[in-house]
Backbone as a printed PyTorch tensor [residue, N CA C, xyz], in Angstrom:
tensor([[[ 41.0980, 161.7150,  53.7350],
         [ 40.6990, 160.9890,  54.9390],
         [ 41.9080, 160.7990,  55.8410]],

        [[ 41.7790, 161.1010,  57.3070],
         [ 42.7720, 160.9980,  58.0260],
         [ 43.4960, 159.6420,  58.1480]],

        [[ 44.3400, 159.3590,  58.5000],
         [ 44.9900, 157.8760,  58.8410],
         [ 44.7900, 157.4250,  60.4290]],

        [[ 44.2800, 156.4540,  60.2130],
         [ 43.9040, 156.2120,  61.6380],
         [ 45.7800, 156.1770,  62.6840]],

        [[ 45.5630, 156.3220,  63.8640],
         [ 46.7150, 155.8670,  64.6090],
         [ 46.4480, 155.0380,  64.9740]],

        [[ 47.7220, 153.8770,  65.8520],
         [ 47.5680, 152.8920,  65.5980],
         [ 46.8620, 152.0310,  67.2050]],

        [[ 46.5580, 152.8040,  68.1290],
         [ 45.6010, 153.1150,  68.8250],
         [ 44.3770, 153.0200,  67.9330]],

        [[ 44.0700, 153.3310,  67.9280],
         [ 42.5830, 153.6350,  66.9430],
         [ 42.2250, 152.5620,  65.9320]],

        [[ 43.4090, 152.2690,  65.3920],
         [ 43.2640, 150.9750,  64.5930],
         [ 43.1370, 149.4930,  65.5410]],

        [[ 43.7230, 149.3520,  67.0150],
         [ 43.3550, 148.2280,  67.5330],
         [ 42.4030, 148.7030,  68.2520]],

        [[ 41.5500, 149.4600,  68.1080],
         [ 40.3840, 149.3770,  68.3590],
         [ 39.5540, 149.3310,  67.9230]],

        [[ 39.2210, 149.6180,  66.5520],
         [ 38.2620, 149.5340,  64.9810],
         [ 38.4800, 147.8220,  65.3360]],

        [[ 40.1100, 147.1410,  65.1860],
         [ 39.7450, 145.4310,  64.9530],
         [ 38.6990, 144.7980,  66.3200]],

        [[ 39.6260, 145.5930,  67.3230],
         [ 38.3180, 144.9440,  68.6570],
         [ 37.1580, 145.1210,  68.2960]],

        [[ 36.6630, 146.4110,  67.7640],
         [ 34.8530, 146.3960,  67.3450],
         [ 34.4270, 145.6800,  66.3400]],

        [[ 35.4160, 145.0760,  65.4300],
         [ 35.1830, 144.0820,  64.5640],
         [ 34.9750, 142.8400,  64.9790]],

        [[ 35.6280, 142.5060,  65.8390],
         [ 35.8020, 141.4290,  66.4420],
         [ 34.2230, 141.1580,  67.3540]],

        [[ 34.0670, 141.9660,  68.1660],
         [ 32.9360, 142.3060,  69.2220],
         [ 31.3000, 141.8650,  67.8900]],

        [[ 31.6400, 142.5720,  66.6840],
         [ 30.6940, 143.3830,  65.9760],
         [ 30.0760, 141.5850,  65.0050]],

        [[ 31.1420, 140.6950,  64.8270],
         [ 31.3030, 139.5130,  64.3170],
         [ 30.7240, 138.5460,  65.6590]],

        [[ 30.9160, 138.8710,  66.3800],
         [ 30.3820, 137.5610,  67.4980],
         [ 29.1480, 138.3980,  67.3800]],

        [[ 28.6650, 139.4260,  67.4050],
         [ 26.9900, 139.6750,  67.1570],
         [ 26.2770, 139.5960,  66.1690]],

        [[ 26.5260, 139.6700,  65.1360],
         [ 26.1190, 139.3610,  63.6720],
         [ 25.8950, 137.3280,  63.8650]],

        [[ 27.0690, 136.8350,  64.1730],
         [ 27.3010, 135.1990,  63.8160],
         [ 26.2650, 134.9480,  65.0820]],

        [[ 25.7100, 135.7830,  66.3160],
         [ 24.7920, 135.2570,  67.5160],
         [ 23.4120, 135.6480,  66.7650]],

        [[ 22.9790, 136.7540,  66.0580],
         [ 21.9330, 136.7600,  65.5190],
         [ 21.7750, 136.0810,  64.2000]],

        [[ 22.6240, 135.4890,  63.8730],
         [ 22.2180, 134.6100,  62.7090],
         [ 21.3950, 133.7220,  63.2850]],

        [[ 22.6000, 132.8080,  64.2260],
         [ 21.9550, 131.9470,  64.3640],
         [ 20.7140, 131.5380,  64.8590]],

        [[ 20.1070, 132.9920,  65.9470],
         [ 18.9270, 133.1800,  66.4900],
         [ 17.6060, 133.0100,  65.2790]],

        [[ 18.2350, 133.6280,  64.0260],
         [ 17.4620, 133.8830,  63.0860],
         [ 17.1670, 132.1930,  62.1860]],

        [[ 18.3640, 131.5960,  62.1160],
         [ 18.0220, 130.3860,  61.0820],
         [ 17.6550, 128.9980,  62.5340]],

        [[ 18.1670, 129.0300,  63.2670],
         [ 17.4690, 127.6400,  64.0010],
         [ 17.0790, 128.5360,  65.6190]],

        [[ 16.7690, 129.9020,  65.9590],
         [ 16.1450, 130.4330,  66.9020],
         [ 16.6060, 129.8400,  68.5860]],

        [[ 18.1910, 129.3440,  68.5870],
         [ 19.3660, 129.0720,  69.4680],
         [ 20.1480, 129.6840,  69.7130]],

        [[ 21.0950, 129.7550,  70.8210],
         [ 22.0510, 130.6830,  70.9570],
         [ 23.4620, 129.8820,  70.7450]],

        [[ 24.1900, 130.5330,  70.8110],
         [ 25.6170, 129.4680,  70.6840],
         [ 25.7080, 128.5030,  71.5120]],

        [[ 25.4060, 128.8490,  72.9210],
         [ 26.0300, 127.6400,  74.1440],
         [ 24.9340, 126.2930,  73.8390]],

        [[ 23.7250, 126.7110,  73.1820],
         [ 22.5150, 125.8980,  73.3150],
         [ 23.3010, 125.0740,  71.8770]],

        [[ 23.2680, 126.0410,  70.5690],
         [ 24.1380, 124.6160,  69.4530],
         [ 24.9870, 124.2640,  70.0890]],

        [[ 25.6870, 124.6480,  71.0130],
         [ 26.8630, 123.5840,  71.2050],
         [ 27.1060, 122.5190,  71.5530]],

        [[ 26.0910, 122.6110,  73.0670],
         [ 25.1350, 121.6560,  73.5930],
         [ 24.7260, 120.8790,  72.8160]],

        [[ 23.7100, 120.9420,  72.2380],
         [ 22.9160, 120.3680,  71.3130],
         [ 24.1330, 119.4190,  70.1370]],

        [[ 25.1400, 119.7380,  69.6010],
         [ 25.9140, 119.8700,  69.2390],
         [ 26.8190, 118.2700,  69.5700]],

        [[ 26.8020, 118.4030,  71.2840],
         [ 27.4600, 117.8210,  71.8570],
         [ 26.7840, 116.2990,  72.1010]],

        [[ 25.8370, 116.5660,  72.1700],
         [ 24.5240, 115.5220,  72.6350],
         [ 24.0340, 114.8700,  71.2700]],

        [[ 24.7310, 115.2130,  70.0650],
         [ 24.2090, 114.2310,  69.1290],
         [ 25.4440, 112.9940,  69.2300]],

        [[ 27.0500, 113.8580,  69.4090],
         [ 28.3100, 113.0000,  69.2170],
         [ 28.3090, 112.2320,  70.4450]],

        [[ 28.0150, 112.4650,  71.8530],
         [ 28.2260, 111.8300,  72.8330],
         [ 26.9760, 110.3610,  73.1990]],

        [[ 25.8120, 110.9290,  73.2300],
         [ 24.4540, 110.3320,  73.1940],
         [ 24.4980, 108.9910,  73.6040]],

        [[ 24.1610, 108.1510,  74.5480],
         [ 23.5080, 109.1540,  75.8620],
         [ 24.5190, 109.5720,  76.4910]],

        [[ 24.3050, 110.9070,  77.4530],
         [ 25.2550, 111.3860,  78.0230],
         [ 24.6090, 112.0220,  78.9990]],

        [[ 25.3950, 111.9830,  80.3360],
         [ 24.3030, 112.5600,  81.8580],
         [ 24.9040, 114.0580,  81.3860]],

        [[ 24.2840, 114.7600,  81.9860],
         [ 24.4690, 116.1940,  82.6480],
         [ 25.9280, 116.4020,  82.8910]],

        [[ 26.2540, 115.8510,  83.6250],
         [ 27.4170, 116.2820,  83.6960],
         [ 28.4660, 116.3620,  83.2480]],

        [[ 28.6670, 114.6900,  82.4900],
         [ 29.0440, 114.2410,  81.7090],
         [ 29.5210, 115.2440,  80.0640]],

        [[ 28.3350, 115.6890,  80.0200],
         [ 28.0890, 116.9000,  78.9950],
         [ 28.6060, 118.4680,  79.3340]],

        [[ 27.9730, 118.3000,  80.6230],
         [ 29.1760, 119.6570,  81.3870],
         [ 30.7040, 120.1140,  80.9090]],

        [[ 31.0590, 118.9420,  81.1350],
         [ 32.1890, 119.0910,  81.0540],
         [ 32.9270, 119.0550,  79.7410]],

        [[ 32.2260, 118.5630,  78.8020],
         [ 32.1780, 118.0100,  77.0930],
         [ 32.5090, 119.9210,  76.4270]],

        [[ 31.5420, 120.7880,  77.1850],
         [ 31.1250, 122.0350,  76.4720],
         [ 31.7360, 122.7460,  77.4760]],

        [[ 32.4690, 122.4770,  78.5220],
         [ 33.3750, 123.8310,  79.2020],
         [ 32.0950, 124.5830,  79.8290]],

        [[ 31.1850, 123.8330,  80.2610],
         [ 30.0930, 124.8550,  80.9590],
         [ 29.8560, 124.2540,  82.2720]],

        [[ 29.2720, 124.9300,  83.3410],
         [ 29.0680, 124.4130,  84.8550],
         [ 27.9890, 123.3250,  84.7750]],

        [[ 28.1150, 123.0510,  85.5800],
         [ 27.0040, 122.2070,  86.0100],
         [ 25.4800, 122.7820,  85.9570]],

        [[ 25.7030, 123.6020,  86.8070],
         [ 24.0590, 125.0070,  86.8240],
         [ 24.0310, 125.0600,  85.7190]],

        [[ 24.3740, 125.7100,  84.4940],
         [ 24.7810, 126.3130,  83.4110],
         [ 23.8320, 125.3160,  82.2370]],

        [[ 24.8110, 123.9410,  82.1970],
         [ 24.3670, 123.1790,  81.1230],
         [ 22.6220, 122.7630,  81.9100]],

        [[ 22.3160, 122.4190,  83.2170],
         [ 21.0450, 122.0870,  83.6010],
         [ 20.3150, 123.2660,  82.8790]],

        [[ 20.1200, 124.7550,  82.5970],
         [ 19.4420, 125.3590,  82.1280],
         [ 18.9620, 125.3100,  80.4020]],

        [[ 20.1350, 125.0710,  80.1490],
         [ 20.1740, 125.0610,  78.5670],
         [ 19.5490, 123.5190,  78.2870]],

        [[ 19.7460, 122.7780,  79.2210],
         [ 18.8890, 121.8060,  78.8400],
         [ 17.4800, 121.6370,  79.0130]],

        [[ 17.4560, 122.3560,  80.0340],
         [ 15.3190, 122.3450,  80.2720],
         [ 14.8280, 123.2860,  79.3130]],

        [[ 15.8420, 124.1140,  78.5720],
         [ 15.1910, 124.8710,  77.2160],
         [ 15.1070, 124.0760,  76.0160]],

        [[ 16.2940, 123.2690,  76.0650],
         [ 16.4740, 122.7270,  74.6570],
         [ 14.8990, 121.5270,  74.8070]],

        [[ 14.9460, 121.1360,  76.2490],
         [ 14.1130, 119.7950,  76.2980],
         [ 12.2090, 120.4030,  76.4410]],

        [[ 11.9910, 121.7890,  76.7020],
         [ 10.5580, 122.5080,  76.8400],
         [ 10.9720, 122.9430,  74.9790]],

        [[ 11.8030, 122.5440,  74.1530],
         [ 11.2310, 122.7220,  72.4500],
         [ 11.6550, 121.6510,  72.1650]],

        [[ 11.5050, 120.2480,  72.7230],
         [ 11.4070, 119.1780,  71.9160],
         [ 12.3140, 118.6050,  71.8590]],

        [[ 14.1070, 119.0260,  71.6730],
         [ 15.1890, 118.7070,  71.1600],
         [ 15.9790, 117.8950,  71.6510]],

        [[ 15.7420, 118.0130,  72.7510],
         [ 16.3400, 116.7790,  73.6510],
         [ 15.6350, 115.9090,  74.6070]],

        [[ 15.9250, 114.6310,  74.9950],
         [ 14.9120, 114.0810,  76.1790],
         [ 15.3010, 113.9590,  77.2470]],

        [[ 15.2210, 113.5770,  78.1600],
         [ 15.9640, 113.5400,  79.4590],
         [ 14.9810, 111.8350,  80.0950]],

        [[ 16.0170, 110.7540,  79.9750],
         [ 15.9520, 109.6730,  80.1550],
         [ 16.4150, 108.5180,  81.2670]],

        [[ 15.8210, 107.6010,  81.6960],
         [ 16.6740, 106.6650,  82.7390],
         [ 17.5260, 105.9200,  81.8630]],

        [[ 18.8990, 105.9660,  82.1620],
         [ 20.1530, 105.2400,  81.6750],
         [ 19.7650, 103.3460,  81.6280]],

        [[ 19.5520, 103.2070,  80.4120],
         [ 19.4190, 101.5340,  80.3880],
         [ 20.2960, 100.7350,  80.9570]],

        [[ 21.7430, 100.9610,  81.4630],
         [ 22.3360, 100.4690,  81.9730],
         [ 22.4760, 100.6110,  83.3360]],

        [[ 22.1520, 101.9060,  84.0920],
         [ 22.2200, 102.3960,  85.3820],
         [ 20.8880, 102.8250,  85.2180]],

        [[ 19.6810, 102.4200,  86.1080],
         [ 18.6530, 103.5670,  86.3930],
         [ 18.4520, 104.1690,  87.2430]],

        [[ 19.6950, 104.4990,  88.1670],
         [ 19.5850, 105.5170,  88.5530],
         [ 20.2590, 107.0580,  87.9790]],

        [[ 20.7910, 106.4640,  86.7070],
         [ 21.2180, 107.7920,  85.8870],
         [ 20.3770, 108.4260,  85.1860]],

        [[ 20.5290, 109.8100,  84.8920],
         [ 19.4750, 110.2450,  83.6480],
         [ 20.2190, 110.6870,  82.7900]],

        [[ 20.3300, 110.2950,  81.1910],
         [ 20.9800, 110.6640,  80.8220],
         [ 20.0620, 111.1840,  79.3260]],

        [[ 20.8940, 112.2490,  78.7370],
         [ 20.3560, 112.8590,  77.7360],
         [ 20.5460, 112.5640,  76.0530]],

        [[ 19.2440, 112.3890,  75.5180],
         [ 19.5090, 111.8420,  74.1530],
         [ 18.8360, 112.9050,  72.9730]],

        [[ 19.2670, 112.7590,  71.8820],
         [ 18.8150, 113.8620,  71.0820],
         [ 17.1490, 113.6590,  70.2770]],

        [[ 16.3720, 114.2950,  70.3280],
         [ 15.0390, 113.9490,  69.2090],
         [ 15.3680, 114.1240,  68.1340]],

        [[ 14.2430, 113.9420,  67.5920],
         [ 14.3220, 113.4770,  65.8460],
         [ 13.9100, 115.4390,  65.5390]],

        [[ 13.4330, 115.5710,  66.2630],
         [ 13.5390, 117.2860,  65.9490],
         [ 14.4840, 118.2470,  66.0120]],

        [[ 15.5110, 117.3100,  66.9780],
         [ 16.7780, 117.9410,  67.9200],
         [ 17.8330, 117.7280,  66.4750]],

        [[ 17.3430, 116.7390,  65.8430],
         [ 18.4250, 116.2710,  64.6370],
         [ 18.1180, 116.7760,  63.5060]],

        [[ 17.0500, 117.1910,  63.2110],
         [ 16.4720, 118.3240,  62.1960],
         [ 17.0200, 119.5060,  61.9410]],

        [[ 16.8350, 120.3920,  63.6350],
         [ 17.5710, 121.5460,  64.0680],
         [ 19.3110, 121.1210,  63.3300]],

        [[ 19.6320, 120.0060,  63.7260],
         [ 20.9360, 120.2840,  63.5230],
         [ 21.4080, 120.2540,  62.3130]],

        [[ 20.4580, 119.4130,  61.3970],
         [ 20.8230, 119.4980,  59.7710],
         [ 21.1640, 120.6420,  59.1320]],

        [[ 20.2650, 121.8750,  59.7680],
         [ 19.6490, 122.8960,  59.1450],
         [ 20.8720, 124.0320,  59.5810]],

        [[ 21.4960, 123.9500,  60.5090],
         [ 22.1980, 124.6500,  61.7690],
         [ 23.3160, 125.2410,  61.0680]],

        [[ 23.9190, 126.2490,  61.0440],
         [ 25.3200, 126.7830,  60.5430],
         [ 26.5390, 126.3770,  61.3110]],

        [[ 27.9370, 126.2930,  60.9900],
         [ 28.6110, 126.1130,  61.9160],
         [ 28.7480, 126.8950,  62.6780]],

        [[ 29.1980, 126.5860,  64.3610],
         [ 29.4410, 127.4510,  65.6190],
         [ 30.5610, 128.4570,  64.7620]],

        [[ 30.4520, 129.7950,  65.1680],
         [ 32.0510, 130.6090,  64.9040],
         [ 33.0900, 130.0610,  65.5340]],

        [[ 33.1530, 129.7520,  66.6680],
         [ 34.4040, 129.3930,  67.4780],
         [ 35.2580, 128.1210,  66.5110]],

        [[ 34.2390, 127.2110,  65.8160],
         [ 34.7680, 126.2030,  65.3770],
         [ 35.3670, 126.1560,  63.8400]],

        [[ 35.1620, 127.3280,  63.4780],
         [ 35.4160, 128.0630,  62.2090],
         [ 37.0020, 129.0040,  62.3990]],

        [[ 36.3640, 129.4030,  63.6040],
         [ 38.1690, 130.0200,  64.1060],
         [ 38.9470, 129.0070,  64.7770]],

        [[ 38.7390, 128.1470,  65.5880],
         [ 39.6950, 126.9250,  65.8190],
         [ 40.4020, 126.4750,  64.5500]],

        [[ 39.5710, 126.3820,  63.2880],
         [ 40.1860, 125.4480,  61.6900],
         [ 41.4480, 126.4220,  61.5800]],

        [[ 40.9480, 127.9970,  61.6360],
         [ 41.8690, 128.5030,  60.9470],
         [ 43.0110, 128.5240,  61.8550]],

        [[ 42.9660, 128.9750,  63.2660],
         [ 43.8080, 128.8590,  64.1430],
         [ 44.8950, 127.6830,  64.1830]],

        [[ 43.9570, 126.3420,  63.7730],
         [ 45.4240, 125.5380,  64.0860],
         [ 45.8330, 125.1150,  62.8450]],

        [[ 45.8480, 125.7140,  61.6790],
         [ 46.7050, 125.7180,  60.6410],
         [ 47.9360, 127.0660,  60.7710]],

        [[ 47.6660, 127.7420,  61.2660],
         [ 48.5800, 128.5130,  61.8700],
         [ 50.3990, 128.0290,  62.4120]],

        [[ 51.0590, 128.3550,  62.3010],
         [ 52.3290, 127.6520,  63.1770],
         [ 52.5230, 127.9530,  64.4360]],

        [[ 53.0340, 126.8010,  65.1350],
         [ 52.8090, 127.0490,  66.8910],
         [ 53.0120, 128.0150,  67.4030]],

        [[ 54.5260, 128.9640,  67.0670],
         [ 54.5660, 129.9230,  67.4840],
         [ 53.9270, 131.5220,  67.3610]],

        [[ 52.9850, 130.7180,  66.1050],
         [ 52.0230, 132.0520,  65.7340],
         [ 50.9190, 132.2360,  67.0250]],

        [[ 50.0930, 130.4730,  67.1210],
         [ 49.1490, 130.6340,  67.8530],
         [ 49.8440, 131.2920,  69.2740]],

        [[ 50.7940, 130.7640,  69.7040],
         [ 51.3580, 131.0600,  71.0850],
         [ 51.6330, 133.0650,  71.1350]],

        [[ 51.5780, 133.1870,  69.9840],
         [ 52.1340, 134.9580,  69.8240],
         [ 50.6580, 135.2260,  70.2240]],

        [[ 49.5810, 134.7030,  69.4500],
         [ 48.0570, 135.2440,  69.7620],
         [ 47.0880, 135.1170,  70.8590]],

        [[ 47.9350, 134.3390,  71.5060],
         [ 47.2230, 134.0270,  72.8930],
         [ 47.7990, 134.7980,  73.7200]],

        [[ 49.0940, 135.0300,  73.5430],
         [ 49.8180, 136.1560,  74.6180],
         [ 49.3100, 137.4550,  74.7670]],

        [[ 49.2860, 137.4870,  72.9780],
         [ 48.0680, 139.2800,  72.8000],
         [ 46.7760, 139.3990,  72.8610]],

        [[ 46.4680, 138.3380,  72.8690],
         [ 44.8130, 138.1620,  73.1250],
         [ 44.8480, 138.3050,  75.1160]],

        [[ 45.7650, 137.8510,  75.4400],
         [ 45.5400, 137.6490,  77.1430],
         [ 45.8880, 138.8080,  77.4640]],

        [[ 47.0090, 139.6430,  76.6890],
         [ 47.3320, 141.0610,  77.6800],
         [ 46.0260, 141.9970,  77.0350]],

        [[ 45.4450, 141.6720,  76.1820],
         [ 44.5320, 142.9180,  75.7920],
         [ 43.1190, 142.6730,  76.4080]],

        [[ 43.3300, 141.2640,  77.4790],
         [ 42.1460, 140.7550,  78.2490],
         [ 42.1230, 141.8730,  79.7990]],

        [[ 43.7340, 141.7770,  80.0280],
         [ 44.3670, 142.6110,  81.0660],
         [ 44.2670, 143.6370,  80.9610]],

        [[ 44.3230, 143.9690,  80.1340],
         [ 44.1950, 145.9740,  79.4940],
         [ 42.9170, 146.3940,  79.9690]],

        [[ 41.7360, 145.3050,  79.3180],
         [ 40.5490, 145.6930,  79.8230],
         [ 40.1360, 144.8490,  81.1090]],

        [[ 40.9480, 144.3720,  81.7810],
         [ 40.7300, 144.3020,  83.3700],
         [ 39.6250, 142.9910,  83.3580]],

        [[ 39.9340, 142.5300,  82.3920],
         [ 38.9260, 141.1120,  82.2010],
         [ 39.9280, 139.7420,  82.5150]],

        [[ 40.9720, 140.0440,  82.8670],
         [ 41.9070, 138.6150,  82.7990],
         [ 41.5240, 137.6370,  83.8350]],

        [[ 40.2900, 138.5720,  85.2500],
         [ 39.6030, 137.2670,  85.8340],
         [ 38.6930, 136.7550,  85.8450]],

        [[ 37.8700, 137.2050,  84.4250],
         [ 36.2360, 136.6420,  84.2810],
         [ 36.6380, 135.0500,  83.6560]],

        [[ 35.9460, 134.3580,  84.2880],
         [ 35.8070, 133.1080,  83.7470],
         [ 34.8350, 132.9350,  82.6510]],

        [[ 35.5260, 132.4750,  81.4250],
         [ 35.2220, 132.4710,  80.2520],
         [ 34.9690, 130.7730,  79.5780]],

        [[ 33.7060, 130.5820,  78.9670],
         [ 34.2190, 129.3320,  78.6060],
         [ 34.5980, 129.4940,  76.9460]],

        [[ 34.9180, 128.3150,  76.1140],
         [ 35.6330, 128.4970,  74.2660],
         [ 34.0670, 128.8510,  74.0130]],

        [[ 33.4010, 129.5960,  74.1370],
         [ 32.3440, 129.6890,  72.6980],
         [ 32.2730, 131.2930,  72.3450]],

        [[ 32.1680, 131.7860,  71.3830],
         [ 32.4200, 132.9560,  70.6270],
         [ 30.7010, 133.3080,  71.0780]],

        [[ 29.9280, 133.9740,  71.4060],
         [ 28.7810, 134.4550,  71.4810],
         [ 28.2520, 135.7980,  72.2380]],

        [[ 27.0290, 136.3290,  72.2460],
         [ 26.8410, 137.6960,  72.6480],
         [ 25.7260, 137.0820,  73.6560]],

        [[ 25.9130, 137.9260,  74.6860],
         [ 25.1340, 137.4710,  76.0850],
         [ 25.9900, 136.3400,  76.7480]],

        [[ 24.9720, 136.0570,  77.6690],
         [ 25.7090, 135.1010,  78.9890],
         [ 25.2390, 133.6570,  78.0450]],

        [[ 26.0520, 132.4500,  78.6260],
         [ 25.6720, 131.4020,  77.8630],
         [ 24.1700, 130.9540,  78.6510]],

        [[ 23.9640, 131.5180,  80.1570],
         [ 22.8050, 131.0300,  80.3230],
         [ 21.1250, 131.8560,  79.9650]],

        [[ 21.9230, 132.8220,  78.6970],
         [ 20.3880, 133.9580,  78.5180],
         [ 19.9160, 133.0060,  77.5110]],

        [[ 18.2680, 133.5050,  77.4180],
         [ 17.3530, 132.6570,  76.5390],
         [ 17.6090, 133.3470,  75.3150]],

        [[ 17.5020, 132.7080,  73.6980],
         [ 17.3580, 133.3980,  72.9700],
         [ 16.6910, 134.7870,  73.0720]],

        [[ 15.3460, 134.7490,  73.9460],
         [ 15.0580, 136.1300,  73.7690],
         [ 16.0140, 136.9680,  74.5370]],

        [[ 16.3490, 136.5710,  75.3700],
         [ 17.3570, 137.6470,  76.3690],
         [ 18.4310, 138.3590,  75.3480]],

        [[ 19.0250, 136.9760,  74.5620],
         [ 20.1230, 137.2740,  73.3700],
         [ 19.8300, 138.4040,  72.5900]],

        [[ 18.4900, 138.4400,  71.7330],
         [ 17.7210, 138.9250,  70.8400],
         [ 17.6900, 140.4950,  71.2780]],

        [[ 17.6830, 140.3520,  72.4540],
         [ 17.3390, 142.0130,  73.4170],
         [ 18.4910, 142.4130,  73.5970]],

        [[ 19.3340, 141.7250,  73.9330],
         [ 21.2360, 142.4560,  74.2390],
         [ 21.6310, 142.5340,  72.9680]],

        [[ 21.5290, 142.0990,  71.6610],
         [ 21.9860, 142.4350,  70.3570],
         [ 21.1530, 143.6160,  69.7210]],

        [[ 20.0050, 143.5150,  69.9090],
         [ 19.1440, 144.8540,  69.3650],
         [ 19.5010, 146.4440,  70.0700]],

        [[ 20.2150, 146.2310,  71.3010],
         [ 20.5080, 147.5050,  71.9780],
         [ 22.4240, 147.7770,  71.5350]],

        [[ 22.5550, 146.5750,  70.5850],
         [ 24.0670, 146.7820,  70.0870],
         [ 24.3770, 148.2870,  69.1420]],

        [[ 25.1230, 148.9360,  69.2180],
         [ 25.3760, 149.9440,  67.7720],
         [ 24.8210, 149.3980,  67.0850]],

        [[ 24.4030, 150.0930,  65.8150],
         [ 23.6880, 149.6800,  64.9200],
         [ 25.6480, 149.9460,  63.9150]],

        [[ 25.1900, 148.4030,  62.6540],
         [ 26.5460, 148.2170,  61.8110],
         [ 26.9420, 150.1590,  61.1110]],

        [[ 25.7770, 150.7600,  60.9380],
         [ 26.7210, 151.9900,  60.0470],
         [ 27.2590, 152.9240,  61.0720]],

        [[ 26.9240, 152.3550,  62.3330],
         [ 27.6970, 153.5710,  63.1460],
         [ 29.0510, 153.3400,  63.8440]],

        [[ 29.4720, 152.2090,  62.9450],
         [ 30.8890, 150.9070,  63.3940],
         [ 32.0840, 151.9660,  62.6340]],

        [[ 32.4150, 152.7830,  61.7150],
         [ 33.2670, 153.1140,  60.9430],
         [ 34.0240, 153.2500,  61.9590]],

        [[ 35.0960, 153.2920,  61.5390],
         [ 36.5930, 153.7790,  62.5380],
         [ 36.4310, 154.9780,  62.3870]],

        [[ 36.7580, 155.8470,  63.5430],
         [ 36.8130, 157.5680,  63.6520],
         [ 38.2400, 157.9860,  63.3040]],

        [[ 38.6310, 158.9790,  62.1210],
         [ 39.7400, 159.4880,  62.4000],
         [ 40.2970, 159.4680,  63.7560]],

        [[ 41.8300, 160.1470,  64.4070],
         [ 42.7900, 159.8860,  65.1550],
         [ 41.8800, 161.0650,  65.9980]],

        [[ 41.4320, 162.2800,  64.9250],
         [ 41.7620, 163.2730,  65.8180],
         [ 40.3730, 163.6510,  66.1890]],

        [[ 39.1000, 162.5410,  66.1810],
         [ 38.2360, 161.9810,  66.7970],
         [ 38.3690, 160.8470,  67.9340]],

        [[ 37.0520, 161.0520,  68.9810],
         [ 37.0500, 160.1200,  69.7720],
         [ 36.4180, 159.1830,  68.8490]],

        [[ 37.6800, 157.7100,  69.4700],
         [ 37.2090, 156.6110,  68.7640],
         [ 36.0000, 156.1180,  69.6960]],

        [[ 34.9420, 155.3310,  68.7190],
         [ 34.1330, 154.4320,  69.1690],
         [ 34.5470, 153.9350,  70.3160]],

        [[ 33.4290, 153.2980,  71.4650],
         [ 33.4700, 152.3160,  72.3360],
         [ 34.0850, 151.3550,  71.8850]],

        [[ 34.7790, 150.1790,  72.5410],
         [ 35.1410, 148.9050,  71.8350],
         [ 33.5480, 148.0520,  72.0910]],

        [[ 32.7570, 149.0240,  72.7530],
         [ 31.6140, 147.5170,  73.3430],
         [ 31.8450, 146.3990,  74.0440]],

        [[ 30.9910, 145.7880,  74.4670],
         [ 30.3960, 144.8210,  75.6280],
         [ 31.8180, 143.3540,  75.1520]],

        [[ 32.1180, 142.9140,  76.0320],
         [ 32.9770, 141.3000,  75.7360],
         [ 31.6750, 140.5770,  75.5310]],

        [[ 31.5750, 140.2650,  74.3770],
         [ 30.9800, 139.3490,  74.1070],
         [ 30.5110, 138.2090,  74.3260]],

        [[ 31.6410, 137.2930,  74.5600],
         [ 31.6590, 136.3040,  75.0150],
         [ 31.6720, 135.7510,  76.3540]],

        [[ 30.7730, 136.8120,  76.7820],
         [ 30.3960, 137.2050,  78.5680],
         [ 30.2750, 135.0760,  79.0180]],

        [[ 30.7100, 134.6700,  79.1250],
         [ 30.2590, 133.3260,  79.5950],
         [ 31.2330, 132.9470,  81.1080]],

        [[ 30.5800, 132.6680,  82.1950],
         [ 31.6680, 132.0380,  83.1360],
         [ 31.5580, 130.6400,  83.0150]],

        [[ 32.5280, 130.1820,  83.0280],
         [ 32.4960, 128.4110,  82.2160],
         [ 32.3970, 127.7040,  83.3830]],

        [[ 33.2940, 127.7990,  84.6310],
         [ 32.8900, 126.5600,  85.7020],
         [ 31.7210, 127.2020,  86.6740]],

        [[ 32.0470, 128.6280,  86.7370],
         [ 30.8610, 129.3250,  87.0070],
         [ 29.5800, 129.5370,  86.6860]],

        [[ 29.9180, 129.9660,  85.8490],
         [ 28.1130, 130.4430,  84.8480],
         [ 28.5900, 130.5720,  83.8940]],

        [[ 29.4420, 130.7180,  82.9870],
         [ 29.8770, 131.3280,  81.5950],
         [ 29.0840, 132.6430,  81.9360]]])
């Protein structure tokens, strides 16, 4: 078997990388039928509770537009309510259901928050080495001005699970992921995943 070059090898890890935020987005589609930005949300709204819109906006690194969508989904399946603030009524602020807290029993952890643990056991100057190479290989692929918000996921943070469900099913399929010898064209790296504009749209 040939040895990959080392070209070829940072690109097998990018499709790993790409190939892991789609696997960890269809899980979760599969065990509580959510997308990442929606657990996060959801997520956010059990620790904060009550909490306005915006308030929460800003909690999850998502726009304003952004979190209003994910909430009229989470709140058309039950999970959240959308309420007059007992203290202000002219606020509305958002509280979690007893279904919304079910979902979350049942829920896996977010990836992002699984790679944050490991990340900051890391030493400073490690993380600071990985953000430098993570940002020029953002530049490489001409992505260093998409506005991104922290959540690891496949699709936009404002697609519906089904939208999700449809952009992961048109993904490579896992056996056609192998790394190609050198003196093959390597694989696509595939789609950025974590397509989200955070003050924008994620």
């Amino acid at each position: 078997m040939s040895v990959l070059s080392v070209e070829d090898q940072v690109l097998a890890a990018l499709r790993r990388i790409t190939r892991a935020i789609d696997l960890h987005s269809r899980g979760l589609l599969q065990q509580v039928g959510l997308t990442a930005p929606q657990l996060a949300a959801l997520q956010a709204v059990e620790r904060l509770q009550p909490i306005t819109a915006g308030a929460l906006a800003k909690s999850v690194h998502l726009s304003q537009a952004t979190i209003t969508g994910i909430l009229t989904r989470l709140e058309s399946r039950g999970l959240v309510s959308r309420v007059r603030s007992e203290s202000d009524r002219r606020a509305v602020v958002v509280e979690l259901t007893e279904q919304g807290q079910t979902i979350l029993e049942n829920a896996p952890s977010l990836l992002q928050d699984r790679f944050r643990r490991e990340l900051l056991m890391l030493e400073e100057w490690e993380q600071t080495q990985m953000l430098a190479t993570l940002q020029r290989i953002a530049s490489m692929m001409d992505a260093e001005e998409l506005d991104a918000a922290p959540v690891l996921a496949a699709g936009a943070a404002t697609a519906t699970p089904e939208e999700v469900s449809e952009f992961l099913d048109k993904a490579v399929a896992p056996n056609h992921d192998a790394p190609t010898p050198s003196s093959e064209q390597p694989e696509p790296v595939g789609s950025v995943s974590a397509d989200g504009r955070a003050t924008a749209d994620m």
